[in-house]
SEMAR-499907 format. One line per 2 residues: number of its first residue (from 1); their letters; for each residue z, x negated, y of N, C-alpha, C, O, CB. Coordinates in pm, whole numbers, plus 50000, padded with zeros to 5 digits. Atoms other than C-alpha are relative to their C-alpha. Glycine has a CB too. Layout:
// SEMAR-499907
NUM> A> Z,X,Y,Z,X,Y,Z,X,Y,Z,X,Y,Z,X,Y  ... .
//
This chain:
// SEMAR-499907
1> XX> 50128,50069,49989,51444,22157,70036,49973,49959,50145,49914,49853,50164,49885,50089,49947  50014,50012,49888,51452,22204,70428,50039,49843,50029,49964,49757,50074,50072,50105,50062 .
3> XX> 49944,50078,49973,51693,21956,70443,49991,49874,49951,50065,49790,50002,50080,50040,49997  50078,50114,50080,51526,21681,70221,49921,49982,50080,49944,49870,50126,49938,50017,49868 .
5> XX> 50119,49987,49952,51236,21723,70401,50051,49931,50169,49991,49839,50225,49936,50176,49981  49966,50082,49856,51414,21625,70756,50093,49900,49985,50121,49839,50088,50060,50090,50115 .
7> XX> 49928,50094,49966,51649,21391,70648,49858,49897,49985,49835,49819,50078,50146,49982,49906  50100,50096,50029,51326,21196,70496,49953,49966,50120,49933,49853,50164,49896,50041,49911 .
9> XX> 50081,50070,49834,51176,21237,70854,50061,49902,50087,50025,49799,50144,49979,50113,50118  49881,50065,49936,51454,21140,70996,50012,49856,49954,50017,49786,50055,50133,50078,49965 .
11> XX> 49991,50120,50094,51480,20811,70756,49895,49933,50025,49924,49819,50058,50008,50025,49857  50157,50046,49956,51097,20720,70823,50024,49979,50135,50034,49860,50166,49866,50115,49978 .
13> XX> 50017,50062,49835,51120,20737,71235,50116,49878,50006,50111,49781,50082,50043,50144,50144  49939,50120,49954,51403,20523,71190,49959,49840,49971,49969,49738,50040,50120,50018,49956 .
15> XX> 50068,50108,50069,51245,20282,70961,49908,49948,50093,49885,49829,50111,49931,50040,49875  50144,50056,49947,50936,20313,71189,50016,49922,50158,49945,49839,50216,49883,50148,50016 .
17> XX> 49994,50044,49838,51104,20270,71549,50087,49870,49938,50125,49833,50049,50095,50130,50143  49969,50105,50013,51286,19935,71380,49856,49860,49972,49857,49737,49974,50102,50032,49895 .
19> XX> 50137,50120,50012,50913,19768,71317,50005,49892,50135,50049,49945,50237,49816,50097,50010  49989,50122,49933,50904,19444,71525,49826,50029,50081,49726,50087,50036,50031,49841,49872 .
21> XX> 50163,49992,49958,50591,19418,71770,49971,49904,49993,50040,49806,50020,49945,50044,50120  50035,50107,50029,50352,19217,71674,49964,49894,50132,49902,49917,50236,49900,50030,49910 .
23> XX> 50035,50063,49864,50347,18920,71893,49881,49913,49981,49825,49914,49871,50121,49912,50060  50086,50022,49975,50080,18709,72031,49949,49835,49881,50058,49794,49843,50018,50009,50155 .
25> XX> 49971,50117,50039,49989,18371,71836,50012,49893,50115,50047,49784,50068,49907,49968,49907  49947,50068,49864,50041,18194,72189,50122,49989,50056,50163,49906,50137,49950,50045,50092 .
27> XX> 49859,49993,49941,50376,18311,72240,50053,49935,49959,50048,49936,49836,50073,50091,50001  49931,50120,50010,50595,18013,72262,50041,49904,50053,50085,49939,50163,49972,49959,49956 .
29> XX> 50004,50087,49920,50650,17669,72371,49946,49909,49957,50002,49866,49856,50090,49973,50043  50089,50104,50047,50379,17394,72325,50044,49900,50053,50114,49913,50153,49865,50010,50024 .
31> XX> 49977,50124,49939,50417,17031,72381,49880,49913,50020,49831,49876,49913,50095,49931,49925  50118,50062,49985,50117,16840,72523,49975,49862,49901,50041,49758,49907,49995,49968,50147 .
33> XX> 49994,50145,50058,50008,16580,72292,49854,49904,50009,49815,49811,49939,50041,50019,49835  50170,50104,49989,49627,16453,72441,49971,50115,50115,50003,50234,50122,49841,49991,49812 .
35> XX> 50073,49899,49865,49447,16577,72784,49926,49843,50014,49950,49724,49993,50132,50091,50180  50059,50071,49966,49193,16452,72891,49863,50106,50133,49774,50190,50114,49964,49921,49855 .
37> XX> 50053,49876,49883,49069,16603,73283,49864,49929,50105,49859,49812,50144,50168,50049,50130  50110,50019,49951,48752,16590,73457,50061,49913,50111,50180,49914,50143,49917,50126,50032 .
39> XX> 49856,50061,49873,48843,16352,73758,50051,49905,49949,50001,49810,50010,50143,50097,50039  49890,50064,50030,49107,16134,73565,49923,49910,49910,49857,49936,49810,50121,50082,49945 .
41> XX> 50071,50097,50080,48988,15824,73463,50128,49954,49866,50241,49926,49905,49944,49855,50118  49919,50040,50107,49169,15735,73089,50055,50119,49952,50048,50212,50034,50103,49901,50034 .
43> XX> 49938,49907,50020,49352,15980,72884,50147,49997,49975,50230,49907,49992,49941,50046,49921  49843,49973,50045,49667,16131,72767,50053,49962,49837,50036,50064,49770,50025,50170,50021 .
45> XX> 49891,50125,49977,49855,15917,72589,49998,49877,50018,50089,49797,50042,50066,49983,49925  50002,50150,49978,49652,15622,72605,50037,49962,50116,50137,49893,50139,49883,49941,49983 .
47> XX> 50022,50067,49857,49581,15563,72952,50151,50052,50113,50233,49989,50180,49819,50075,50072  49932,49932,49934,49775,15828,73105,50143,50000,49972,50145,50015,49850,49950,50106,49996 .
49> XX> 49796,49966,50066,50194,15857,73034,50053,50118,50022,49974,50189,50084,50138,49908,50081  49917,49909,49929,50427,16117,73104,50012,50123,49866,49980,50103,49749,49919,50054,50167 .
51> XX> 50005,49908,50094,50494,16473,72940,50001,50164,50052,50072,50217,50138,50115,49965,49913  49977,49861,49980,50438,16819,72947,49986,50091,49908,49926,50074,49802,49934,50041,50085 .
53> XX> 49970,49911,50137,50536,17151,72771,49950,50131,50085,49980,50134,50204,50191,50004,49924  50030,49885,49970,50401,17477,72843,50031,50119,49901,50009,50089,49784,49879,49990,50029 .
55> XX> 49936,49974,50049,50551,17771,72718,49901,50173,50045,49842,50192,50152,50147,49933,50028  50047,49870,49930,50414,18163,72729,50096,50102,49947,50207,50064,49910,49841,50043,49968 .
57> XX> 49913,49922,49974,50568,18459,72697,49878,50162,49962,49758,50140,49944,50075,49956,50173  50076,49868,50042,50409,18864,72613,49892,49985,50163,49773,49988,50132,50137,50181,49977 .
59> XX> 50075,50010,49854,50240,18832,73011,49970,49877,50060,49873,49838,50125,50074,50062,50104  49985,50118,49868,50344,18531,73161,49972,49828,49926,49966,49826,49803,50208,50011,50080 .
61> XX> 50020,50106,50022,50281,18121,73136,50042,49937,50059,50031,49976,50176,49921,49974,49988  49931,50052,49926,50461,17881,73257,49975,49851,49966,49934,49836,49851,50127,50053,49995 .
63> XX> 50005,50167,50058,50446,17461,73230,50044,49895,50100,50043,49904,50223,49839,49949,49958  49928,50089,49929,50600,17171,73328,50052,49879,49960,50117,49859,49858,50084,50053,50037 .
65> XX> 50024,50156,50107,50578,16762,73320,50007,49937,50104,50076,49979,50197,49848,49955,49898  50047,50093,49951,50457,16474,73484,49940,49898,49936,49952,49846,49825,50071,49968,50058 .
67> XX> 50062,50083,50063,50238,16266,73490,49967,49843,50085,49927,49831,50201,49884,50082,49958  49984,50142,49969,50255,15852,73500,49842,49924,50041,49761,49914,49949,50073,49929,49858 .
69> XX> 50182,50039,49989,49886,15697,73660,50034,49860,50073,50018,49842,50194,49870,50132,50123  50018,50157,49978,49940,15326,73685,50195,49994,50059,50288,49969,49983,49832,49945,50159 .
71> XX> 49861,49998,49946,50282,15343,73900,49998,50135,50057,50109,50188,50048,50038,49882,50109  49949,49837,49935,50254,15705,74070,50042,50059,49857,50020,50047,49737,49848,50119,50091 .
73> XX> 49947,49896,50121,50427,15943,73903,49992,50163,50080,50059,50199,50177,50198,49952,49944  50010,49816,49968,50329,16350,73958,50033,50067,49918,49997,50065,49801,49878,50071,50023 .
75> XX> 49925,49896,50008,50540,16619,73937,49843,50081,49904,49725,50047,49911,50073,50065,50178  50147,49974,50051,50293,16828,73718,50096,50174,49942,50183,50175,49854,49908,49843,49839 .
77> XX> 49974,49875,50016,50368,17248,73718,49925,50109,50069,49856,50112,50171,50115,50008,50025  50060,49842,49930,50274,17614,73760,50052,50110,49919,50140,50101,49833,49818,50023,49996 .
79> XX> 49956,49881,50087,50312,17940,73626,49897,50126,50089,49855,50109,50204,50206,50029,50006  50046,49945,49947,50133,18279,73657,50012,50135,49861,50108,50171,49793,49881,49925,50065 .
81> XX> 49998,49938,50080,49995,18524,73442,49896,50039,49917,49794,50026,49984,50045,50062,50037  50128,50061,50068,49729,18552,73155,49954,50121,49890,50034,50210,49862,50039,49835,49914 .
83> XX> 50041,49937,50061,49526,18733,72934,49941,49951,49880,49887,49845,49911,49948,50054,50064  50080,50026,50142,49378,18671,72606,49976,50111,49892,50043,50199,49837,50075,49894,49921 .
85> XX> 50141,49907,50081,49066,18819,72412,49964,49915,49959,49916,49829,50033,49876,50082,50066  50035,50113,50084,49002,18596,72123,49983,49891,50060,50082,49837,50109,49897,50015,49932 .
87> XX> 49958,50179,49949,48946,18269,72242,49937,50012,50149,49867,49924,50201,49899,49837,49887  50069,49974,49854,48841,18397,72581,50163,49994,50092,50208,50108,50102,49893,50193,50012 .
89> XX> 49874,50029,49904,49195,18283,72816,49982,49998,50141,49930,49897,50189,50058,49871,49974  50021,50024,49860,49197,18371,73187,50145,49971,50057,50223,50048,50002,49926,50127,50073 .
91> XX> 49856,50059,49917,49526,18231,73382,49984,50091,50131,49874,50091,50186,50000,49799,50049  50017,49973,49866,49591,18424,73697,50096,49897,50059,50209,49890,50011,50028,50153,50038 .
93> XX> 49873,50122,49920,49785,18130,73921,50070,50073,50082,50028,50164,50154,49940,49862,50105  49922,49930,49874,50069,18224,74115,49991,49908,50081,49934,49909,50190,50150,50046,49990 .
95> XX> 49978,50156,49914,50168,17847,74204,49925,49919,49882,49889,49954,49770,50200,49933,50033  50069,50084,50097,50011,17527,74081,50022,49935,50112,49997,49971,50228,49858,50021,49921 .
97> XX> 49976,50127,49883,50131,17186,74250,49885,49942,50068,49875,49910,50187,50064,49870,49936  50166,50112,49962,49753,17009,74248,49892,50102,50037,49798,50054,50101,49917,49893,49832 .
99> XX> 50051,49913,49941,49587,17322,74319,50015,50134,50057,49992,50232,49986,49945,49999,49955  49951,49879,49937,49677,17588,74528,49903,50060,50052,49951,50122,50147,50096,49985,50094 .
101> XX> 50111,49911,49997,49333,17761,74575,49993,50039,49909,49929,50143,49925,49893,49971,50029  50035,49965,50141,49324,17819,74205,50068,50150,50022,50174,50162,50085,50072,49887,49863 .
103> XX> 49975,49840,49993,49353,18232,74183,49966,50046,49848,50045,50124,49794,49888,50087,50125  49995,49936,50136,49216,18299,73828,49890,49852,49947,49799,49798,50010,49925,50205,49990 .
105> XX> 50078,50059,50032,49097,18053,73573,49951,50024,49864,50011,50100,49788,50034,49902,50028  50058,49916,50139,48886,18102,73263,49999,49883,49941,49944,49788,49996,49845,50091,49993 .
107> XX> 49987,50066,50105,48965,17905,72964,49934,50028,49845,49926,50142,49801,50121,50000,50001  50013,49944,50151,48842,17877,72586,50131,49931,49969,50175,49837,50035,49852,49951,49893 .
109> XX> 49901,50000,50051,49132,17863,72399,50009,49996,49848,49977,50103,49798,50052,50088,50051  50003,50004,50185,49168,17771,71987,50171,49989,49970,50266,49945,50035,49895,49821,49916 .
111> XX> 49860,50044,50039,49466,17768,71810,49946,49988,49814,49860,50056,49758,50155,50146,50055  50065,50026,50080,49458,17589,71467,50131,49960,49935,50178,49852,49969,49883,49923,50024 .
113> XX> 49903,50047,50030,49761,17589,71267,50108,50030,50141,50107,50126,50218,49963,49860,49953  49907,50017,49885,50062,17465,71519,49896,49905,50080,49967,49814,50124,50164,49929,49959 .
115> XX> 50068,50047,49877,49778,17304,71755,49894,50119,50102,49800,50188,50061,49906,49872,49938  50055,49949,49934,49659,17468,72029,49903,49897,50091,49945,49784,50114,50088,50077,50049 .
117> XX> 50077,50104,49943,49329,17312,72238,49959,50117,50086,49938,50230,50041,49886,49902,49909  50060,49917,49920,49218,17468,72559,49943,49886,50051,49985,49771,50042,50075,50100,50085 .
119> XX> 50136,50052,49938,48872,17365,72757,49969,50075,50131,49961,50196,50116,49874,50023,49895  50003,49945,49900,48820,17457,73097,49901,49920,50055,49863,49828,49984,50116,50017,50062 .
121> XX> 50005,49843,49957,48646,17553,73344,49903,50049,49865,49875,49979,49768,49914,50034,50186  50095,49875,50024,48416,17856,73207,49965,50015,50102,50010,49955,50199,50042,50124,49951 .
123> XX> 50062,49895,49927,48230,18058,73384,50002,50126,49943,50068,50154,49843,49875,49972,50026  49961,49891,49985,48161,18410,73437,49956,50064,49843,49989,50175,49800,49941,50059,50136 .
125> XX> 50018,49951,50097,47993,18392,73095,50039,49947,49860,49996,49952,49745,49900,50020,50016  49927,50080,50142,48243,18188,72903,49925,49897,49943,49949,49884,49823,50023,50096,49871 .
127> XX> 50042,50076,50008,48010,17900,72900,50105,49854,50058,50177,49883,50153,49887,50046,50047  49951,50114,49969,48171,17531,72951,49935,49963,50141,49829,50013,50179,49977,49904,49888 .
129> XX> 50107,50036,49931,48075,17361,73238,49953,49855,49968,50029,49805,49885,50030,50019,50137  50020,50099,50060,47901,17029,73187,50077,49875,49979,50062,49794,49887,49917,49982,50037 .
131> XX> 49889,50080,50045,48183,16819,73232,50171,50124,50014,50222,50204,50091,49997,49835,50126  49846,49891,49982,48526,17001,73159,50099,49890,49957,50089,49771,49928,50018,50171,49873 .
133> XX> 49876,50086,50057,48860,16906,73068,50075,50072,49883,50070,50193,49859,50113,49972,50120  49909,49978,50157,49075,16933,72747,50127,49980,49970,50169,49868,49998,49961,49922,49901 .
135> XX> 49868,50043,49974,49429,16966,72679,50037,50035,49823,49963,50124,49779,50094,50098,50147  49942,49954,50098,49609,17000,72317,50136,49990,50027,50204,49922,50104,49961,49944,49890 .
137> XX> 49809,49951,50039,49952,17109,72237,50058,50038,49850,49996,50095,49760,50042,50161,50085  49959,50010,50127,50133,17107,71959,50106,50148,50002,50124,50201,50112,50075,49835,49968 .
139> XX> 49862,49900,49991,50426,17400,71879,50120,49946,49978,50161,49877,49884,50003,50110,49901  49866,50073,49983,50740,17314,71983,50122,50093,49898,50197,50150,49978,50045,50000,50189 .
141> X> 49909,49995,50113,50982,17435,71667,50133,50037,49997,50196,50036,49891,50004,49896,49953 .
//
């Protein structure tokens, strides 16, 4: 009976240390398919051209594009590291090409299906501010 009794245990921890952790619904790689940023006159894809994919990871975020504004063309990247509490998204920046004061930013964040839509800035109380900017992404497959 001893020995029933521990192989079963034995059979269960193994079962239990093979469970998968559950991952985030963010973890992945998105492909931008509409932005539209405080500042930037026209949007993304009408006005604006170019492409970017952002991609996260269990900690980390990373993205990377450019973007086409009449004839300039910008390099368009960063990466850092992030948190998410329901649709509450803060970015800590490591680097960021167009802003390099940026240190932590607070995002709402939806995901709907394979589209993701983030809205920025927030504030300290997860309020919008009166003009923000908007980015969707699709899941890259």
């Amino acid at each position: 009976m001893k020995k029933i009794v521990f192989i079963s245990l034995v059979i269960a921890m193994t079962i239990g240390s093979c469970a998968k952790e559950e991952k985030s619904p963010i973890e992945g790689a998105w492909q931008a398919v509409y932005g539209q940023w405080t500042g930037v006159q026209g949007t993304f894809p009408d006005q604006v051209k170019g492409n970017q994919i952002k991609m996260w990871s269990k900690e980390h975020y990373i993205f990377v594009g450019h973007v086409i504004l009449d004839t300039l063309i910008y390099d368009n990247y960063g990466w850092g590291t992030y948190t998410l509490d329901g649709d509450k998204y803060q970015e800590n920046v490591v680097i960021h090409n167009e802003e390099p004061n940026y240190q932590t930013l607070k995002i709402l964040l939806e995901i709907r299906n394979d589209t993701l839509i983030q809205r920025w800035p927030a504030d300290d109380n997860w309020k919008l501010a009166e003009k923000y900017s908007t980015e969707k992404y699709v899941r890259v497959k």
